[in-house]
C-alpha positions in Angstrom: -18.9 9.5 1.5 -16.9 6.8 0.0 -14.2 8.0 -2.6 -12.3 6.0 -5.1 -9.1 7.8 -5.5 -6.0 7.1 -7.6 -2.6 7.3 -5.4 0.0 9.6 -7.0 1.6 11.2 -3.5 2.8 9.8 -0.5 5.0 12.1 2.2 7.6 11.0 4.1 6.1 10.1 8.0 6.1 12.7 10.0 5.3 13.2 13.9 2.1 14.9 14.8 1.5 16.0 17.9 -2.7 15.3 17.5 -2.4 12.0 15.4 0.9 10.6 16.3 3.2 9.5 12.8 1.4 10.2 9.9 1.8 10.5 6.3 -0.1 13.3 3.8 -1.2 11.3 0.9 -2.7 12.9 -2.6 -4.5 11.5 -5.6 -6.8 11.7 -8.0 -10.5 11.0 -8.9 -11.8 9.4 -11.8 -12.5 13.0 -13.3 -8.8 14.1 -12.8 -10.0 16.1 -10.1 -6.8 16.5 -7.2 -7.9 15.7 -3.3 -5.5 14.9 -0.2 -6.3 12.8 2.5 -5.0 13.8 6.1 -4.0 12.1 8.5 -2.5 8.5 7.1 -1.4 6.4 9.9 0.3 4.4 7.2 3.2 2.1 9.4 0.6 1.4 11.8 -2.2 0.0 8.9 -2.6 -4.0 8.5 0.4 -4.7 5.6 -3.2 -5.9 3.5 -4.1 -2.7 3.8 -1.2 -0.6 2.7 -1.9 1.0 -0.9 1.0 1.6 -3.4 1.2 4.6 -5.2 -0.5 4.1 -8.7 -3.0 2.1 -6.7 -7.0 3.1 -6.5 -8.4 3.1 -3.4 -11.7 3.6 -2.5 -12.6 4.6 1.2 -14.9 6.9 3.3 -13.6 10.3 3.0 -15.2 14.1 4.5 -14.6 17.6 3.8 -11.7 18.7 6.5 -13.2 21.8 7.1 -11.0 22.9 9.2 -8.3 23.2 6.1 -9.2 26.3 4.1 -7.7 24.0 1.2 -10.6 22.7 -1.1 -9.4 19.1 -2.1 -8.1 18.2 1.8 -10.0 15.4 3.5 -9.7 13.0 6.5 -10.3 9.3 6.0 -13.3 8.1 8.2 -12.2 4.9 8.8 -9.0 3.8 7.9 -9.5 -0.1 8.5 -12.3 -0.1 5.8 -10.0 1.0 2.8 -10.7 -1.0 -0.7 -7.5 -1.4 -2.6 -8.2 -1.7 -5.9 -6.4 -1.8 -9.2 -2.8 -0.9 -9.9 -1.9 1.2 -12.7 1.3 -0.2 -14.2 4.0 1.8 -16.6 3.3 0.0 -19.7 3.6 1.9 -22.9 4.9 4.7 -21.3 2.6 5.5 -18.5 -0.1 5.8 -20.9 -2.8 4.9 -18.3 -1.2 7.0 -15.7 -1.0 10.2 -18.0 -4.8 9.7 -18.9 -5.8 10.0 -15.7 -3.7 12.4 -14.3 -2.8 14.9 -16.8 -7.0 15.8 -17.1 -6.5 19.0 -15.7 -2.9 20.3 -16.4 -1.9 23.6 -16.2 0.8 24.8 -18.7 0.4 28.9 -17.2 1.9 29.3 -14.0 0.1 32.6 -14.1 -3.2 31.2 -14.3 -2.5 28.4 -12.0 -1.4 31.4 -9.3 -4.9 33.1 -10.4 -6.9 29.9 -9.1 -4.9 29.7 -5.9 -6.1 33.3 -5.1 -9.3 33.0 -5.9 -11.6 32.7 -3.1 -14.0 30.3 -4.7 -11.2 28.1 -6.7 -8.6 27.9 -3.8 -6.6 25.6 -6.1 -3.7 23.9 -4.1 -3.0 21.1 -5.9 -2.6 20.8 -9.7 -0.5 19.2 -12.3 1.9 21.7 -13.5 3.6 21.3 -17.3 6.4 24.5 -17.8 7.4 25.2 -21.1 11.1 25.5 -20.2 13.0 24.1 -17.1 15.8 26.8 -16.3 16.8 25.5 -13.0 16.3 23.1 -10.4 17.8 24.0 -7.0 17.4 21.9 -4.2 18.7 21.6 -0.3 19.4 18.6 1.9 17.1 18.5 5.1 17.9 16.6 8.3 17.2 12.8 7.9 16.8 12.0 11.7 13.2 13.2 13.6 13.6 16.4 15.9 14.8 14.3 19.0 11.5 16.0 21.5 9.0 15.3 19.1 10.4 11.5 19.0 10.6 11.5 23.1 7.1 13.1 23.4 6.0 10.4 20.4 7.0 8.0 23.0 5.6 9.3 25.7 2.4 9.1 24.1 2.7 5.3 23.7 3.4 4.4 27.0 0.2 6.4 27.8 -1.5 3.9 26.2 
């Protein structure tokens, strides 16, 4: 099913095992709603077809039903992605905060609710706190794990 989807998230690459380097990429739809498409072989796309974030896309998208998470989904065919329109920061990211502050969440109680909730399952969300107390945060390793890198390798001379 193709789905036009606004750009908001893009991970750092990482090395899968099943799909080689890939990036987690998130969005949103036209009705605010969150979905994340899995797996992004970004570095390896044609540079005409690497999207931006604050860039709509539209591409064929399904259910990845083997994530219990709701909004995830695996791009059908990543060589057929429409990149659309980029949403610029003009008058204060008015465009950007229409479209993706439809569904905030200003209780972190509720937003807990609809992640425990069987039929909700909410696992991505826009979250507004009334106060910031503190922001703590911790330096990871910058270099890949040095077997996943030799093993990524491997896998290339294979083919």
């Amino acid at each position: 099913m193709k789905i036009k989807v606004l750009i908001t998230v893009k991970t750092y690459p990482n090395i899968s095992p099943k799909y080689e380097e890939v990036v987690c990429t998130a969005g949103v739809r036209e009705d605010g709603s969150w979905i994340r498409i899995y797996p992004i072989p970004f570095r390896k796309m044609d540079y005409d077809k690497r999207f931006k974030k604050y860039q709509w896309i539209e591409l064929n998208l399904e259910r990845r039903t083997e994530d219990f998470r709701p909004e995830s989904y695996r791009p059908l065919n990543i060589g057929e992605i429409s990149l659309l329109e980029k949403i610029d920061t003009a008058n204060y990211w008015q465009k950007r905060r229409e479209i993706i502050l439809k569904n905030e969440y200003y209780s972190l109680d509720k937003l807990i609710k609809n992640a425990k909730d069987k039929k909700i399952k909410k696992s991505l969300a826009v979250f507004k706190p009334r106060e910031i107390i503190d922001f703590i945060y911790e330096e990871v390793e910058r270099e890949w794990d040095k077997d996943k890198v030799e093993e990524l390798e491997a896998q290339t001379l294979l083919l």
